[in-house]
C-alpha positions as CSV (number, residue, x, y, z in Angstrom):
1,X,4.1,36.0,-1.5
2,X,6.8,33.3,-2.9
3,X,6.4,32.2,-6.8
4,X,6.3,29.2,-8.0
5,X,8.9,27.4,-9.5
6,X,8.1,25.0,-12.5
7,X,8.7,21.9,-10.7
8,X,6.1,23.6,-8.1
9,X,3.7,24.4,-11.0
10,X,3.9,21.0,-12.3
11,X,3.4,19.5,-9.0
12,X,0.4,21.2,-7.4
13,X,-1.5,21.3,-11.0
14,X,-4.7,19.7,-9.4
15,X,-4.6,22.4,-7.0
16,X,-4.3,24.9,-9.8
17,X,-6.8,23.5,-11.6
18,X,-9.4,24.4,-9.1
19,X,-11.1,27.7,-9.7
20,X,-11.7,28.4,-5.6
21,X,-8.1,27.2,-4.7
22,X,-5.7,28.2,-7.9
23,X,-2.5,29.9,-7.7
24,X,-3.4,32.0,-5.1
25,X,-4.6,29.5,-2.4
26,X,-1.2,27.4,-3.9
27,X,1.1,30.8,-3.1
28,X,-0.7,31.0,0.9
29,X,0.4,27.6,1.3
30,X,3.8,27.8,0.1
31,X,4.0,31.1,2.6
32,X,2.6,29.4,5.7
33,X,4.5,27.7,8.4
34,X,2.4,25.0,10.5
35,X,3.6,23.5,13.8
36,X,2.5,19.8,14.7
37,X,2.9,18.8,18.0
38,X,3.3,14.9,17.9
39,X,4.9,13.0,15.0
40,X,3.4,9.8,15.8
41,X,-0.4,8.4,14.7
42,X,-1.9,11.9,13.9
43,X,1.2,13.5,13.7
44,X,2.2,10.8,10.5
45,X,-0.8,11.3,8.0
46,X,-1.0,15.7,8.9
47,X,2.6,15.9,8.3
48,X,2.5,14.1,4.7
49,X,-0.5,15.6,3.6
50,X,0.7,19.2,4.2
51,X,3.9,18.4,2.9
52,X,2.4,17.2,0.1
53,X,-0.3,20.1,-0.7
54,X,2.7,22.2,-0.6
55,X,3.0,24.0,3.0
56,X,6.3,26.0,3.1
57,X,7.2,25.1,6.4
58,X,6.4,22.3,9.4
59,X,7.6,22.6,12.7
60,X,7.6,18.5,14.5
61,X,8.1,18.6,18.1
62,X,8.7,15.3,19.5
63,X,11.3,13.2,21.9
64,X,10.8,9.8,20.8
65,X,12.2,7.0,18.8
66,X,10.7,4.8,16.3
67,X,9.7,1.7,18.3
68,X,8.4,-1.6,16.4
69,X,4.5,-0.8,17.8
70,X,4.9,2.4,16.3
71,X,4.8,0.8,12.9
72,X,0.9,-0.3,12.8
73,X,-0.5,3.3,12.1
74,X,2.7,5.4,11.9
75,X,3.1,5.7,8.3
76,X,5.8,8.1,8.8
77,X,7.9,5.4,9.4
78,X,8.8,1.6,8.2
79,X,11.1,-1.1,9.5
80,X,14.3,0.2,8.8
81,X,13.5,3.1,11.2
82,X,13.3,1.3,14.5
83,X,15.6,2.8,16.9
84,X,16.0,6.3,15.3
85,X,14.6,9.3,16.4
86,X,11.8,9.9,15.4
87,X,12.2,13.5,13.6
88,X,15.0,12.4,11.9
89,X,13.8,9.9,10.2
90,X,10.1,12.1,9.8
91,X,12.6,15.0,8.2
92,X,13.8,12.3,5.7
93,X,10.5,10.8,4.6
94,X,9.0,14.5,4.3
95,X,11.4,16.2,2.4
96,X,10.9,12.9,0.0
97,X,7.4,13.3,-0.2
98,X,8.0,16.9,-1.4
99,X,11.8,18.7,-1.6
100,X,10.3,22.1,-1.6
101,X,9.5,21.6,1.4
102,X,11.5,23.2,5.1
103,X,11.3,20.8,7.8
104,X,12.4,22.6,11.4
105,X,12.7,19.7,14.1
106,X,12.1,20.1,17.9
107,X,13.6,17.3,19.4
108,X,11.8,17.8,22.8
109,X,8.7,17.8,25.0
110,X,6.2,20.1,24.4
111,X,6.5,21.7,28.3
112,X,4.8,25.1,29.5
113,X,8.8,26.4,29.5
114,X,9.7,26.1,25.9
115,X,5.7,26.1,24.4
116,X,5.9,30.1,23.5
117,X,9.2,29.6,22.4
118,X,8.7,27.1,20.0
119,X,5.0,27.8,18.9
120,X,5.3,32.2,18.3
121,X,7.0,32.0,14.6
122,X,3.9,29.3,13.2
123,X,0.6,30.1,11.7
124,X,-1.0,27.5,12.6
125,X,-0.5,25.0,15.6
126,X,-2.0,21.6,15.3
127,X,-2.4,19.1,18.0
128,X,-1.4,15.8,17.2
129,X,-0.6,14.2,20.8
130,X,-2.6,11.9,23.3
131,X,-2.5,13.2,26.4
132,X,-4.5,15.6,28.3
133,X,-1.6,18.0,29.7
134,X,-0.1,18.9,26.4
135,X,-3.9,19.0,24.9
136,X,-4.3,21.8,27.4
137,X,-1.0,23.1,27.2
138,X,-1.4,23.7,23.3
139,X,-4.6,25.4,23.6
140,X,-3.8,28.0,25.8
141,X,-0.6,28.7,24.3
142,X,-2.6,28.8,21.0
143,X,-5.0,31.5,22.8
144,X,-2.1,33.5,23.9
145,X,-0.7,33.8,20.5
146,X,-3.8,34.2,18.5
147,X,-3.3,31.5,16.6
148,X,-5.7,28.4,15.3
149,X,-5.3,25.2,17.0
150,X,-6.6,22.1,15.4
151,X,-7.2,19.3,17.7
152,X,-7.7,16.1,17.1
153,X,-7.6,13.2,19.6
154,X,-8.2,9.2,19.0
155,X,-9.1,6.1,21.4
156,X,-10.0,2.8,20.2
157,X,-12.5,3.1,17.0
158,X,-13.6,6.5,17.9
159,X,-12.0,9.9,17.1
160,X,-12.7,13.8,17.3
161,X,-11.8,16.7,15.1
162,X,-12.5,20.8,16.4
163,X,-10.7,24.1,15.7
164,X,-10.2,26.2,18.6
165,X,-9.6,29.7,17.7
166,X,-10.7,32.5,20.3
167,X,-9.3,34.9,17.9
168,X,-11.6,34.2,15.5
169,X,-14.6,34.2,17.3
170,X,-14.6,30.9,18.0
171,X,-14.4,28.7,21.8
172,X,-10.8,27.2,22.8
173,X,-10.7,23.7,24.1
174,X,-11.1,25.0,27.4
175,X,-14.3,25.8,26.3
176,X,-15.7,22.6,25.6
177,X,-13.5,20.7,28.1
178,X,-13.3,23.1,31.1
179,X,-11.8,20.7,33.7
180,X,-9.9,17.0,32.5
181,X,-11.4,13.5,33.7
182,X,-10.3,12.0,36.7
183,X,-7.0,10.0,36.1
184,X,-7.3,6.7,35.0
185,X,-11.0,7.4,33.5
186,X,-9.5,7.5,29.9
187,X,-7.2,5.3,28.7
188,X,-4.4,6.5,26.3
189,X,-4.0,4.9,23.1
190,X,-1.3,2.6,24.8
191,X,-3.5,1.4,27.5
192,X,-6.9,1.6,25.6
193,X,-5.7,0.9,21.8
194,X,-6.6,2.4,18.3
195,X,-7.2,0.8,15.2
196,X,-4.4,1.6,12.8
197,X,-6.7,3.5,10.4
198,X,-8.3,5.5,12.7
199,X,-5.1,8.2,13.0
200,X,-5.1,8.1,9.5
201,X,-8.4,9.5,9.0
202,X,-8.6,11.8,12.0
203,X,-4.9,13.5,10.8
204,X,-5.7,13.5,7.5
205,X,-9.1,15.6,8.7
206,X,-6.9,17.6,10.7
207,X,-4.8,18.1,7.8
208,X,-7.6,19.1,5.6
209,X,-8.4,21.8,8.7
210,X,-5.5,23.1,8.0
211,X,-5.5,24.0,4.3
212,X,-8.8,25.5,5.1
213,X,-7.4,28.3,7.2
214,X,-4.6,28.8,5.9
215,X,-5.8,29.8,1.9
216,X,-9.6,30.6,3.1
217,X,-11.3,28.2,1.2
218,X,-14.3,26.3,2.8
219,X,-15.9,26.7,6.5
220,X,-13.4,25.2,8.8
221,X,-14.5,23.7,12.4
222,X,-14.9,26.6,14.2
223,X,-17.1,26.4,16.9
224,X,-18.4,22.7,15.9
225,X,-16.7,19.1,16.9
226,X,-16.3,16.3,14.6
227,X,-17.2,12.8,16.0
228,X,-16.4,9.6,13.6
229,X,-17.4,6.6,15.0
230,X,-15.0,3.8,12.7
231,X,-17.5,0.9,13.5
232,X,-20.6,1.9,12.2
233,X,-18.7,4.7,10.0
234,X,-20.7,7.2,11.6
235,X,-20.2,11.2,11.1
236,X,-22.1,13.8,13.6
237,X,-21.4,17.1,13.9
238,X,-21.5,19.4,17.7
239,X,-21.9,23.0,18.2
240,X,-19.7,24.8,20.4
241,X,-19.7,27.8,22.7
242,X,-17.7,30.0,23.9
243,X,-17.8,30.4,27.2
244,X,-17.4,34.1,28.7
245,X,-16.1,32.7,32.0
246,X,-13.5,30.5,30.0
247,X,-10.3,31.3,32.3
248,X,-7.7,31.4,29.4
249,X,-10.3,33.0,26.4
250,X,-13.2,34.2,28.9
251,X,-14.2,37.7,29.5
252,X,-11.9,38.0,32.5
253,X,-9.1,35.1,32.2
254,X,-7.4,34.0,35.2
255,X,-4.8,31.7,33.4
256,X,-2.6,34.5,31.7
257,X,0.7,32.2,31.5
258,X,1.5,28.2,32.0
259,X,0.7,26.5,34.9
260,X,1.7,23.0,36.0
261,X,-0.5,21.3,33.7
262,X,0.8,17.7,35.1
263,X,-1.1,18.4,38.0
264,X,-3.8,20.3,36.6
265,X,-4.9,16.9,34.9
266,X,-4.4,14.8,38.2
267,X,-0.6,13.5,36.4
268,X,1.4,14.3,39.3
269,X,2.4,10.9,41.0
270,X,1.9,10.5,45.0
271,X,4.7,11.5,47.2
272,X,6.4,9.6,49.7
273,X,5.5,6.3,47.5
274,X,8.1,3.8,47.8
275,X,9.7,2.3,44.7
276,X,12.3,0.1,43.9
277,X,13.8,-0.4,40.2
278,X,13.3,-3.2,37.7
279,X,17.0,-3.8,38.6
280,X,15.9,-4.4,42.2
281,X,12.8,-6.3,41.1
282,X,14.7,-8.6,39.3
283,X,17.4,-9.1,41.8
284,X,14.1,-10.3,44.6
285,X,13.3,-12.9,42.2
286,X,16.8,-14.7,41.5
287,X,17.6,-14.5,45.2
288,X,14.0,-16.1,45.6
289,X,12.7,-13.6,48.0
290,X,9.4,-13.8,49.2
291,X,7.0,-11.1,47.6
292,X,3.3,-10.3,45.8
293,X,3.5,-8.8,42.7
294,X,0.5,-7.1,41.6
295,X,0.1,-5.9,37.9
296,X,-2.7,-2.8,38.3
297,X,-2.7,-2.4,34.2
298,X,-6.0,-3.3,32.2
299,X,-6.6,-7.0,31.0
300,X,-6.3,-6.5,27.2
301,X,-2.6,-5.2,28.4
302,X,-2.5,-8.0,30.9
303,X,-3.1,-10.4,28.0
304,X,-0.2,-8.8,25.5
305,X,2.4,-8.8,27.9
306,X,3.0,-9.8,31.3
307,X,5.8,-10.4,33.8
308,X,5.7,-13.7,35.1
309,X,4.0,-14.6,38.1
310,X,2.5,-11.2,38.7
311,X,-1.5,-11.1,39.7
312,X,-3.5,-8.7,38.0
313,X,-5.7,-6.4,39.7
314,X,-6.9,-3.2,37.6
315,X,-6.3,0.6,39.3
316,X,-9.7,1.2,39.3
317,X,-10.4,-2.1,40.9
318,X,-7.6,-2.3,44.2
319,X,-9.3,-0.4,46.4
320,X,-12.9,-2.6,46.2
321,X,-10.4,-5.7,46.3
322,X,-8.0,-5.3,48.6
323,X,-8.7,-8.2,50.5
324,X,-7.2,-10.0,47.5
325,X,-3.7,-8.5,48.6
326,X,-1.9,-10.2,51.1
327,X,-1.2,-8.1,54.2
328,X,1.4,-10.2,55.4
329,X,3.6,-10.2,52.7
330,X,6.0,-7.3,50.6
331,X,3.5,-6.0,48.0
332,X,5.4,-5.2,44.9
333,X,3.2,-3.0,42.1
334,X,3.5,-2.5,38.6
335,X,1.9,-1.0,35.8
336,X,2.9,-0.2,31.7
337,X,5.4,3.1,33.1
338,X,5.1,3.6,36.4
339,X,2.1,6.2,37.4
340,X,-1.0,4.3,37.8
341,X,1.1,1.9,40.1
342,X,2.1,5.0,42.1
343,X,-1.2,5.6,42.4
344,X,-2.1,2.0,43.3
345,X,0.8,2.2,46.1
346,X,-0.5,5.7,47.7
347,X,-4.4,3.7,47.9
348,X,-3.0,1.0,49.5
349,X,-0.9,2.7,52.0
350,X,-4.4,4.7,52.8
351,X,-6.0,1.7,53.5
352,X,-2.9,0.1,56.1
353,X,-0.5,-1.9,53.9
354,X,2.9,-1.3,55.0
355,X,5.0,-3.0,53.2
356,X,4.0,-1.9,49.5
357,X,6.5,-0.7,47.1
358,X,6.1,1.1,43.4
359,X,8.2,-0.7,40.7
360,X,9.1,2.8,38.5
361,X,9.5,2.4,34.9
362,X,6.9,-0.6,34.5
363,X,6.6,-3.3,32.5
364,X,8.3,-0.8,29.8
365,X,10.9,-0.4,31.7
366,X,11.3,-4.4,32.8
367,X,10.7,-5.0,28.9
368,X,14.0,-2.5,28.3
369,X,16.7,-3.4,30.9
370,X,15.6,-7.4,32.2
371,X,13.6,-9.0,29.8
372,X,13.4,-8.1,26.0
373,X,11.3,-11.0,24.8
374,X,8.3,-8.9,26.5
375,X,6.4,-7.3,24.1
376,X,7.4,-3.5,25.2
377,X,4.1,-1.8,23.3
């Protein structure tokens, strides 16, 4: 295993000084390499507490750029980041936070064609994302390498901690979440919120997960879930199973390599659903063309940013009030990006409207190109 330089020695002393962690547990650090899918909430707090404890190597996949909402519970990130991309400025802020430290950046999506690809040379992969697909899509991929994944998801005041680890003996998230909810049943973190502190704790659990298997020290979360409950500060503990007809870890898996995972979790959006852009959208209201415009986002979204003179129905509400909708009249629908609108369109069309068109991109995208005093969150 790698030595320890002075500066290294100096550095992790409170390590050292720990008779069940010491050099050695310091040395399985320095050799491991970790992958963190996500470098946003959870992604911001595992990143700087590994790179602090001394890992030898993270892998950060993520796309994105640092946007302004990022800020209240990103910590990877302050005011002078907005507009760069995210890994960049993640690499920078890292390799502060420790210089011994290698930083490998995946500037992409997590997708089932590059996942084997990016995930075989790491120990251990940890899920930092909020979405179902790539929560799936980082378990089975976990389960075909033989490698831990530590999950950890968020929503509102509530979080979750697990390690799924087939490999050793333990269920995979499959496991415990077989099939996903229905669309729209779950809010992500944009549509539902989280409290800024909430990431922080969760990651820095996940973090802590971690360390655990990597130098051996402790009982990690295998085959138990983690529930904190922020409000009433609140800590319970779940048992898992395996489960033997599991079809990625079971006795006889029938998911052997990756599968469309978009449409697995009900992501897919509608065919045949007519859209129009913002560019279009905007062009109808200059030219003062008649129109309904419906907003099908929630109302705590509804009340943080709107476009005006749009009527706010939520998804999970159109069908039951339809007669709200004029029949007579083009039926222009929005959401925050552009798929729960889909939706909303392909509903709507089932139940006779004609004349009912999808505005893609959303609010987000009206927020971007038309109007930037929106708040774009």
């Amino acid at each position: 295993m790698s030595d320890l330089t002075p500066d290294e020695l100096q550095r992790y002393a409170r390590h050292l000084a720990m008779p069940e962690f010491g050099l050695a547990g310091q040395r399985k650090l320095k050799a491991a390499k970790v992958l963190c899918i996500g470098a946003g909430g959870l992604g911001s707090p595992i990143t700087m507490y590994l790179a602090a404890a001394g890992v030898g190597c993270l892998g950060l996949v993520d796309p994105d750029v640092v946007e302004v909402s990022n800020l209240q519970r990103q910590l990877l990130f302050g005011q002078s980041d907005i507009g760069r991309p995210k890994l960049e400025a993640a690499r920078d802020r890292l390799m502060d936070i420790n210089p011994h430290l290698e930083v490998r950046l995946h500037r992409e999506m997590f997708t089932a064609a590059n996942a084997r690809e990016i995930a075989a040379d790491y120990d251990v992969i940890i899920d930092g994302t909020d979405n179902f697909p790539t929560r799936y899509l980082s378990n089975d991929t976990a389960v075909w390498l033989g490698k831990p994944n530590v999950y950890g998801s968020i929503l509102r005041f509530e979080g979750q901690v697990a390690v799924f680890a087939p490999h050793l003996d333990a269920p995979c998230y499959r496991c415990m979440s077989p099939a996903p909810p229905k669309p729209g049943l779950v809010p992500s973190c944009a549509e539902g919120g989280v409290l800024g502190v909430l990431p922080g704790l969760v990651g820095t659990l996940q973090a802590l997960e971690a360390i655990k298997l990597i130098t051996g020290i402790g009982q990690p979360l295998l085959g138990r879930l983690l529930h904190v409950d922020t409000l009433s500060l609140r800590f319970r503990t779940f048992n898992l199973r395996s489960d033997p007809d599991c079809p990625v870890c079971g006795d006889h898996p029938t998911i052997t390599e990756p599968i469309d995972y978009q449409g697995f979790c009900g992501m897919t959006p509608p065919p045949n659903v007519p859209t129009l852009t913002v560019q279009q959208l905007h062009e109808k209201r200059q030219k003062g063309e008649d129109h309904f415009l419906l907003d099908v986002r929630e109302p705590d979204e509804y009340a943080t940013a709107r476009i005006e003179g749009s009527t706010l129905i939520p998804l999970g509400e159109v069908a039951s009030r339809s007669a709200e909708i004029p029949r007579d009249r083009t039926v222009l629908v929005h959401c925050r990006s552009g798929m729960r609108s889909a939706k909303a369109v392909a509903a709507l069309q089932e139940q006779g409207f004609t004349d009912v068109w999808n505005v893609a991109g959303g609010i987000l995208a009206w927020a971007r190109e038309i109007d930037p005093s929106v708040p774009a969150a």
